[in-house]
N, CA, C and O atoms as a printed pandas DataFrame, in Angstrom:
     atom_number atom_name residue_name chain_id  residue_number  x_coord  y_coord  z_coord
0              1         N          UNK        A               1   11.460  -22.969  -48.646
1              2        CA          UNK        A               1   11.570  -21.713  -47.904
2              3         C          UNK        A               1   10.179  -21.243  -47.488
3              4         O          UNK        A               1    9.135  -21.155  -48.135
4              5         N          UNK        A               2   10.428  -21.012  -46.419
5              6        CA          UNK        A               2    8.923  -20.244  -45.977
6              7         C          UNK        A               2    8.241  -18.918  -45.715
7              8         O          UNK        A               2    8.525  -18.586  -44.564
8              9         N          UNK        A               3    7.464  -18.025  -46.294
9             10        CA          UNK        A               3    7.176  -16.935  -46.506
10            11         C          UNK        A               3    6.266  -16.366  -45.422
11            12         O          UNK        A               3    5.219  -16.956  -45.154
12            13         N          UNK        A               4    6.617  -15.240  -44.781
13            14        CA          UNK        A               4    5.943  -14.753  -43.488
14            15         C          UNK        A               4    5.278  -13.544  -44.062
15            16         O          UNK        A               4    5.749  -12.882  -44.987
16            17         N          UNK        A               5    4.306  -13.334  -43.532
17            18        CA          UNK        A               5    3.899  -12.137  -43.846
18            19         C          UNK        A               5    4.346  -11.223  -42.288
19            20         O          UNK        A               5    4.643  -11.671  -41.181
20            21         N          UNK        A               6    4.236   -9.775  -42.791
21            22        CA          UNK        A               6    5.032   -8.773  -42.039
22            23         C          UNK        A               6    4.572   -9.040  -40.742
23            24         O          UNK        A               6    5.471   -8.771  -39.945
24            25         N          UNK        A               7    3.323   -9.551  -40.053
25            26        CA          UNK        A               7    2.373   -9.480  -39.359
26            27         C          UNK        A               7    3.160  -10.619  -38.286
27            28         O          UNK        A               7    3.609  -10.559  -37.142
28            29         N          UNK        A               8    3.053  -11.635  -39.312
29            30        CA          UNK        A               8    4.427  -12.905  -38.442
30            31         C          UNK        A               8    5.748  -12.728  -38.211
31            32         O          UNK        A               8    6.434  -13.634  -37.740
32            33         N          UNK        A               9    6.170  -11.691  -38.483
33            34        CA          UNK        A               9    7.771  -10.960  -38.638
34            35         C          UNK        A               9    7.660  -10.457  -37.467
35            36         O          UNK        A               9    8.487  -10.816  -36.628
36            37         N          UNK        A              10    6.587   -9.470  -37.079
37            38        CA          UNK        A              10    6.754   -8.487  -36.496
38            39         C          UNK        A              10    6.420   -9.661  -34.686
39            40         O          UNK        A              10    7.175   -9.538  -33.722
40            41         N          UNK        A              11    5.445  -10.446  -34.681
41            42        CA          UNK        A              11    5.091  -11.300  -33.492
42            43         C          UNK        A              11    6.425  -12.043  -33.358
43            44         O          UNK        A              11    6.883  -11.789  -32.244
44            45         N          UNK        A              12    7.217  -12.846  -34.039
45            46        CA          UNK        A              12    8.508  -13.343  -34.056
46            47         C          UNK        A              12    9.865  -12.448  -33.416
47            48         O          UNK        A              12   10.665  -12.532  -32.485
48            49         N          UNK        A              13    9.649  -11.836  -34.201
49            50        CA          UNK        A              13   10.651  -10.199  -33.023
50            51         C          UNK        A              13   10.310  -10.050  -32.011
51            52         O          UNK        A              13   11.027   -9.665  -31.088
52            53         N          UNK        A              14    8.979  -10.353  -31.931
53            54        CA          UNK        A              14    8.972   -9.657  -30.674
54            55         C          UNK        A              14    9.142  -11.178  -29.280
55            56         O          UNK        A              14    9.880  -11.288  -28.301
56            57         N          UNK        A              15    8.481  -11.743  -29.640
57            58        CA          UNK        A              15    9.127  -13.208  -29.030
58            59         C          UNK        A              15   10.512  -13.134  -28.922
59            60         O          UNK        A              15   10.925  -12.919  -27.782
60            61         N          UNK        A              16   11.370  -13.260  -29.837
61            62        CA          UNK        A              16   12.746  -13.136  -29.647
62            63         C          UNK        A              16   13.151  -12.164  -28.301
63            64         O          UNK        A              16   13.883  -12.405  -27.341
64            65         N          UNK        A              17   12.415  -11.060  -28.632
65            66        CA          UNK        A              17   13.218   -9.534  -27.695
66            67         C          UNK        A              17   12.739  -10.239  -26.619
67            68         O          UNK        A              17   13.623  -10.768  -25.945
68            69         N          UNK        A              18   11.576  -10.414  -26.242
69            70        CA          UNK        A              18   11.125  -11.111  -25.250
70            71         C          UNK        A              18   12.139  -12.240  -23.944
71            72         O          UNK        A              18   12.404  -12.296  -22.744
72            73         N          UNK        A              19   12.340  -12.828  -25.001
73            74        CA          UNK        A              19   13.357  -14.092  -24.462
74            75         C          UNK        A              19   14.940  -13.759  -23.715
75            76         O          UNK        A              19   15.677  -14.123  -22.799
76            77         N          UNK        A              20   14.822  -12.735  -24.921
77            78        CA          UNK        A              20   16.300  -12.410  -24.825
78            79         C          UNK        A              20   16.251  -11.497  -23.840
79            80         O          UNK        A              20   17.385  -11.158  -23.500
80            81         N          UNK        A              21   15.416  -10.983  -23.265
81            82        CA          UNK        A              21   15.114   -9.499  -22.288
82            83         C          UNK        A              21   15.307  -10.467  -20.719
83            84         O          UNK        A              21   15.862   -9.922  -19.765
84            85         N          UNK        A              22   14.862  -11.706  -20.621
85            86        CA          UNK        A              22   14.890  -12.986  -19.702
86            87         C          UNK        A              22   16.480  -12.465  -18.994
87            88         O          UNK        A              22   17.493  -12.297  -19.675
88            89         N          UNK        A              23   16.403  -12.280  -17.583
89            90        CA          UNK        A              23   17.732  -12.672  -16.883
90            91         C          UNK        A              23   18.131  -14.186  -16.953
91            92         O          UNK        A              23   17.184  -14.933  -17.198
92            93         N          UNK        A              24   18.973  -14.596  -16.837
93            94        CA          UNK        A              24   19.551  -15.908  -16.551
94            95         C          UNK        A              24   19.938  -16.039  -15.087
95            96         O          UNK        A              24   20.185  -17.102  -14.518
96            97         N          UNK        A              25   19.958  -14.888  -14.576
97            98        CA          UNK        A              25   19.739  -14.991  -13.208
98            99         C          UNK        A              25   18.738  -15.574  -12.554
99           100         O          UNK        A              25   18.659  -16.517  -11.767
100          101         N          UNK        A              26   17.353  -14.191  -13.442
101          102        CA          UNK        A              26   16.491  -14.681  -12.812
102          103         C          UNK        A              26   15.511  -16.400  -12.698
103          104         O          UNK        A              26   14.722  -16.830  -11.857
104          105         N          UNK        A              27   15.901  -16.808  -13.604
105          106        CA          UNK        A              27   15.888  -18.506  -14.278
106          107         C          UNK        A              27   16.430  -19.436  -13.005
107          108         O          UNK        A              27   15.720  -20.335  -12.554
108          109         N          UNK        A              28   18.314  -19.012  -12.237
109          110        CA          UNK        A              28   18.523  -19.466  -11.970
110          111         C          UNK        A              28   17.614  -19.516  -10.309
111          112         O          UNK        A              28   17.318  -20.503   -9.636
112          113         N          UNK        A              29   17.359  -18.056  -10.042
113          114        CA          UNK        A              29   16.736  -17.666   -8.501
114          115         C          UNK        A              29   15.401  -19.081   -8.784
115          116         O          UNK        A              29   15.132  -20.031   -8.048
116          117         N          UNK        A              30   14.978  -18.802   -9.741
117          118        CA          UNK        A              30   13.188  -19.327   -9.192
118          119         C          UNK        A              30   13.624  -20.979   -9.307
119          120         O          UNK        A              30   13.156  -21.754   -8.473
120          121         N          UNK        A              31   14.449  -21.432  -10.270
121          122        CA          UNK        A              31   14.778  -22.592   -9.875
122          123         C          UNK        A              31   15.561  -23.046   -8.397
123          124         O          UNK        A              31   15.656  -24.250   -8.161
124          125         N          UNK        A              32   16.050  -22.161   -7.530
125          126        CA          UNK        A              32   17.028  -22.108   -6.384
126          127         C          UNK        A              32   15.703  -22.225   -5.483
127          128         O          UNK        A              32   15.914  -22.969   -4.525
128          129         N          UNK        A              33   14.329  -21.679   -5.513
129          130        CA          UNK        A              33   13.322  -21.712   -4.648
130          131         C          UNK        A              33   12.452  -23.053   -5.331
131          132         O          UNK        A              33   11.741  -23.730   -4.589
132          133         N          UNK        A              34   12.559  -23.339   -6.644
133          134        CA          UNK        A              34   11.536  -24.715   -6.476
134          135         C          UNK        A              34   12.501  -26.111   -5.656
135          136         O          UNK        A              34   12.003  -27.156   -5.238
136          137         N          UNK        A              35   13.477  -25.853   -5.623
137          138        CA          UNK        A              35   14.189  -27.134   -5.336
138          139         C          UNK        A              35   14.133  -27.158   -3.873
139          140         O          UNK        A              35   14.295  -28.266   -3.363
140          141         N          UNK        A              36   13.841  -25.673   -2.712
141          142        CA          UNK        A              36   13.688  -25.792   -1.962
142          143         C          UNK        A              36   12.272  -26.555   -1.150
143          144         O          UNK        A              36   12.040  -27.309   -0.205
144          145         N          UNK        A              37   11.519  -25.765   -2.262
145          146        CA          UNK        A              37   10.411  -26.302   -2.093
146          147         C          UNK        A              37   10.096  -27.592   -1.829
147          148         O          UNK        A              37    9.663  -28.124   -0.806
148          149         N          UNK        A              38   10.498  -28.210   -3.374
149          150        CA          UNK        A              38   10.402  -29.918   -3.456
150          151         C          UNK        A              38   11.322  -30.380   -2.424
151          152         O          UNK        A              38   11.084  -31.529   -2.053
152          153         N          UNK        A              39   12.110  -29.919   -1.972
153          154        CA          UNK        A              39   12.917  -30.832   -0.470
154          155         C          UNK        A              39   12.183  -30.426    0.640
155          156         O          UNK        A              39   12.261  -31.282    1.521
156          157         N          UNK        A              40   11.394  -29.321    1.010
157          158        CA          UNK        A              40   10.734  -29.279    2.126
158          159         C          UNK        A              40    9.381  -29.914    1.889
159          160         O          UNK        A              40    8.623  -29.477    2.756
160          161         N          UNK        A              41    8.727  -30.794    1.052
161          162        CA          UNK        A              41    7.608  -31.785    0.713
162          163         C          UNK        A              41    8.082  -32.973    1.361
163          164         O          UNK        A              41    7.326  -33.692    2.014
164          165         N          UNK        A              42    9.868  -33.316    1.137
165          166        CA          UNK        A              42    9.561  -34.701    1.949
166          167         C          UNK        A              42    9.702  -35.266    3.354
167          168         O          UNK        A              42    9.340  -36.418    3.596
C-alpha cells in the first residue's frame, strides 16, 4: 500500500477534477479539425 502525504492528495484531486471538468465534446471538435487538417496536407 502506498502512503501519500496530504500535499499528494490534494495535487491528485485536483488532476482528477481537472480531467473530469474535460468536455468530451470538446475532445471530439479538436479531433474533427486535426483530421481535416491531415487530409488537406495531401
Amino acid at each position: 500500500m502506498v502512503i501519500l502525504s496530504d500535499d499528494e492528495v490534494a495535487l491528485i484531486r485536483s488532476i482528477l477534477t481537472a480531467l473530469r471538468s474535460i468536455k468530451v465534446r470538446d475532445i471530439d471538435k479538436a479531433l474533427v479539425i486535426l483530421a481535416k487538417g491531415d487530409r488537406g496536407g495531401n
